[in-house]
C-alpha positions in Angstrom: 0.0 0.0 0.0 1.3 3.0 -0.9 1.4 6.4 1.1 0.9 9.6 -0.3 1.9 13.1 0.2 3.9 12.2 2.8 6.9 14.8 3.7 9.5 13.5 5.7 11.5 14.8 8.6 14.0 16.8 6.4 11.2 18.5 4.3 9.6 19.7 7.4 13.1 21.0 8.9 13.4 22.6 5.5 10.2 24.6 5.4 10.5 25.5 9.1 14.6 26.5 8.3 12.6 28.6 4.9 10.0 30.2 7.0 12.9 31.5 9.7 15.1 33.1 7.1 11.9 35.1 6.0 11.9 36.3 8.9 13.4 39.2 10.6 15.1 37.0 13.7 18.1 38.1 15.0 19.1 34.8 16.3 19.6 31.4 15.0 18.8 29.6 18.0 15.3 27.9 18.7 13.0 29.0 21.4 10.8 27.5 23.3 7.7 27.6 21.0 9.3 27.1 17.9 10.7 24.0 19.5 7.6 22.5 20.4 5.8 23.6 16.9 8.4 21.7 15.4 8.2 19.1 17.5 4.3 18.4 16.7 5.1 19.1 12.8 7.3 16.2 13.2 4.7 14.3 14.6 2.0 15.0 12.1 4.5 14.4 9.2 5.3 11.2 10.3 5.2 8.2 8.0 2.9 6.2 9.5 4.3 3.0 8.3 7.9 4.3 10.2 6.3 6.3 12.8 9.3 8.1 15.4 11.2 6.2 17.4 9.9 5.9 21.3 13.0 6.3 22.5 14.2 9.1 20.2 11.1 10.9 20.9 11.4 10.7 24.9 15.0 11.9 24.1 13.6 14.9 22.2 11.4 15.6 25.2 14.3 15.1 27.9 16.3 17.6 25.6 13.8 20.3 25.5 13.2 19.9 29.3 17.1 20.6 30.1 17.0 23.4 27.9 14.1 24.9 29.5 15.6 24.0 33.1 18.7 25.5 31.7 16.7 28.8 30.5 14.9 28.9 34.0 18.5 28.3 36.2 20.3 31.3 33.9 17.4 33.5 34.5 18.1 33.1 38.7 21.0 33.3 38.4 20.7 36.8 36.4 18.3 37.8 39.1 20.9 37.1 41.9 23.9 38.8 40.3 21.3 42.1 39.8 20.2 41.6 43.6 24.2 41.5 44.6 25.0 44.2 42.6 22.5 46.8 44.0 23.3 45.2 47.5 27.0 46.1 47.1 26.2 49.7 45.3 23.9 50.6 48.7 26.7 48.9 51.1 29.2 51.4 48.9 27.2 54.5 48.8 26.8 54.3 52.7 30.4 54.7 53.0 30.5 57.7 51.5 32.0 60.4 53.9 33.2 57.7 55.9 37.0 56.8 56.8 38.7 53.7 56.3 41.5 51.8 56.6 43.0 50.5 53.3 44.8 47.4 52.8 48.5 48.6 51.0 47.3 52.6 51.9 50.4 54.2 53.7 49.5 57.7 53.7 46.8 59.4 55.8 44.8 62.7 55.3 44.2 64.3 57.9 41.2 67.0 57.5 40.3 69.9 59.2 39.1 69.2 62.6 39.4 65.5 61.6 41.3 62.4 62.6 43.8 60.4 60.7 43.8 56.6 61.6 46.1 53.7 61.3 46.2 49.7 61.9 48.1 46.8 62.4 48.6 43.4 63.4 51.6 43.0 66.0 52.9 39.6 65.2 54.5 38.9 68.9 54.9 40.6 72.1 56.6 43.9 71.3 58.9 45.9 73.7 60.3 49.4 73.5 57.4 50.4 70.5 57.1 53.5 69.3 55.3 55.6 67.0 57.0 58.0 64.7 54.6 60.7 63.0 56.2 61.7 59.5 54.9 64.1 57.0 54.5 63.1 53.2 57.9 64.4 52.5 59.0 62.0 55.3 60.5 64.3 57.5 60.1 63.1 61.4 57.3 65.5 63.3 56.8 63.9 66.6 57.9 60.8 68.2 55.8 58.9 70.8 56.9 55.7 73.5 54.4 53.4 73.9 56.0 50.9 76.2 55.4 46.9 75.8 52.3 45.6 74.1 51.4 42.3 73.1 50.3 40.8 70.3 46.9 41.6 67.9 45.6 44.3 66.2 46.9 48.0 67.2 44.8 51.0 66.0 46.0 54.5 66.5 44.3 57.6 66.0 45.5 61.4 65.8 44.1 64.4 65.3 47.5 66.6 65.0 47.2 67.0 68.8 46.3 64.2 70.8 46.9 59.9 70.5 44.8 57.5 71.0 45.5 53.9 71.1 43.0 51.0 71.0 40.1 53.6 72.1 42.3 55.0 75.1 43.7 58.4 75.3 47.0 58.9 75.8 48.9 61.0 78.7 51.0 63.5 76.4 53.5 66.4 77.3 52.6 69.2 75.1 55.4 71.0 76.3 58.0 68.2 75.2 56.2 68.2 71.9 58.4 69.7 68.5 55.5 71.7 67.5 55.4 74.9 70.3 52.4 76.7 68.6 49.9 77.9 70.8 46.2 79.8 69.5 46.3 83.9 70.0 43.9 85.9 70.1 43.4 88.8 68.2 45.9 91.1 69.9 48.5 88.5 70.0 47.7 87.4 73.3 48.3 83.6 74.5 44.4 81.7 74.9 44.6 80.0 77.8 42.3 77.4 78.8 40.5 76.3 82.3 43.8 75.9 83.8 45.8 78.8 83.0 47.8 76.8 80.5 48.1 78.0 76.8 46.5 76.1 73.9 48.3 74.0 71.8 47.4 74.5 67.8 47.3 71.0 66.2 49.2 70.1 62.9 47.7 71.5 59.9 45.1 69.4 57.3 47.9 67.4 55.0 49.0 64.1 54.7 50.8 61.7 57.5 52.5 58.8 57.6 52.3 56.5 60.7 56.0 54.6 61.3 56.1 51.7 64.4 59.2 50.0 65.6 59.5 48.1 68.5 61.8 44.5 69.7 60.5 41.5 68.9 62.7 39.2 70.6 65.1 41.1 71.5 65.6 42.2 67.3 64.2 45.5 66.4 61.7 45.3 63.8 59.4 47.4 61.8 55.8 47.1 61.9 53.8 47.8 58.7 50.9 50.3 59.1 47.8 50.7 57.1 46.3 54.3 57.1 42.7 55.7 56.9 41.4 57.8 54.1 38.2 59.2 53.3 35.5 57.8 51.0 34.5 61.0 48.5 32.5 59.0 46.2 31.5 55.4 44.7 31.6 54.2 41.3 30.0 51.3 39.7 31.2 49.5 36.4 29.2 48.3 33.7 30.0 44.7 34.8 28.5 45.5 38.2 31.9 45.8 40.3 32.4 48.9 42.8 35.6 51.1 43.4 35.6 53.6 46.1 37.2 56.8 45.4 39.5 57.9 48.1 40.3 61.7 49.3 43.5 62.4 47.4 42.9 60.6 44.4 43.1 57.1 45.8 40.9 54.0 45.2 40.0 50.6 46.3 37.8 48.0 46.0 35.4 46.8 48.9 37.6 43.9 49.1 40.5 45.9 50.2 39.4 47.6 53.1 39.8 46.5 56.4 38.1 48.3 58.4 35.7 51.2 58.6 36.1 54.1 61.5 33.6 55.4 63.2 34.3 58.9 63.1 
């Protein structure tokens, strides 16, 4: 018995492959629906005397459900990466005006009326440390003991006047300090405070470097210092990663810092 008009599984790829080029698709690929229309074409072209193969039909289907899971997985994974990407712009922007400590930052700007920071991690037990304040041309300003202290993290914060260390304030004397400036008022007279002592003008806005040494088993050793700078502004690439634009023309990525001050 003969069949008739009977087109068979390349003729129908051809007409569907016909059809697509007459149209104004941008892509090759398949989608969903034209997979499944070609799919049923198949099946109503069929020759009935050599009708599709079980098994090659149920692999058709298996294919077209692992590229639909596929479709569905890439489109939560698209939606995570967007979520992550606004989370880290609003974690960014909130540092904005903020200072922090930069990993591989060595200078420190100290601001009007603000506070320059620093950080480290002693290694051992440290004896005889003490903290040398340079300026960016690396000439020596002031020099401070700060006795034995043991091992961890160290912060140090100064705000061209007075130290603190770890959160404590520490016991100065002005009087032994290299800078002797003191305020005046406007006939040139000495402002004293509660005491009857004269004020002490801190060092100007500019940039600082903090210097520790210290012996470490009885050899002396420098300790590496990471300084603070403040975040002026945020940017955010087209690929969705953040820089942080530091005062002075610095930056960093939100990976680098290592800690952020609470001014």
């Amino acid at each position: 018995m003969a069949v008739d008009s009977v087109s068979s599984t390349s003729d129908v790829l051809s007409q569907y492959q016909t059809s697509s080029s007459a149209s104004e698709t941008k892509s090759n690929e398949l989608g969903r629906d034209a997979f499944l229309e070609l799919m049923v074409a198949q099946l109503n072209n069929q020759n009935p005397l050599e009708p599709t193969d079980n098994q090659a039909f149920v692999a058709q289907l298996a294919q077209f459900s692992t590229v639909e899971g596929l479709d569905k997985l890439n489109t939560s994974v698209e939606d995570i990466s967007s979520a992550f990407t606004s989370t880290s712009a609003l974690q960014a922007s909130s540092l904005v005006g903020q200072s922090v400590i930069v990993e591989g930052n060595e200078t420190g700007l100290l601001l009007t009326g603000g506070v320059v920071s620093g950080y480290t991690e002693l290694p051992d037990s440290v004896t005889d440390l003490k903290l040398q304040i340079e300026d960016e041309n690396g000439q020596l300003l002031e020099q401070f003991s700060l006795g034995t202290r043991t091992d961890g993290p160290m912060s140090v914060r100064w705000d061209g006047l007075n130290l603190m260390i770890d959160g404590e304030i520490q016991d100065i004397d002005y009087d032994a300090l290299n800078r002797q400036e003191y305020y005046t008022d406007d006939e040139g007279e000495l402002v004293l405070d509660d005491n009857g002592d004269p004020i002490p003008v801190p060092y100007p806005a500019g940039e600082y470097v903090f210097k520790l040494t210290g012996n470490v088993a009885g050899q002396s050793e420098d300790m590496g210092m990471q300084m603070s700078s403040r975040v002026d502004s945020v940017t955010m690439s087209s690929t969705g990663s953040v820089t942080l634009n530091l005062a002075g023309g610095q930056s960093a990525s939100l990976s680098q810092i290592q800690q952020i001050l609470d001014e």
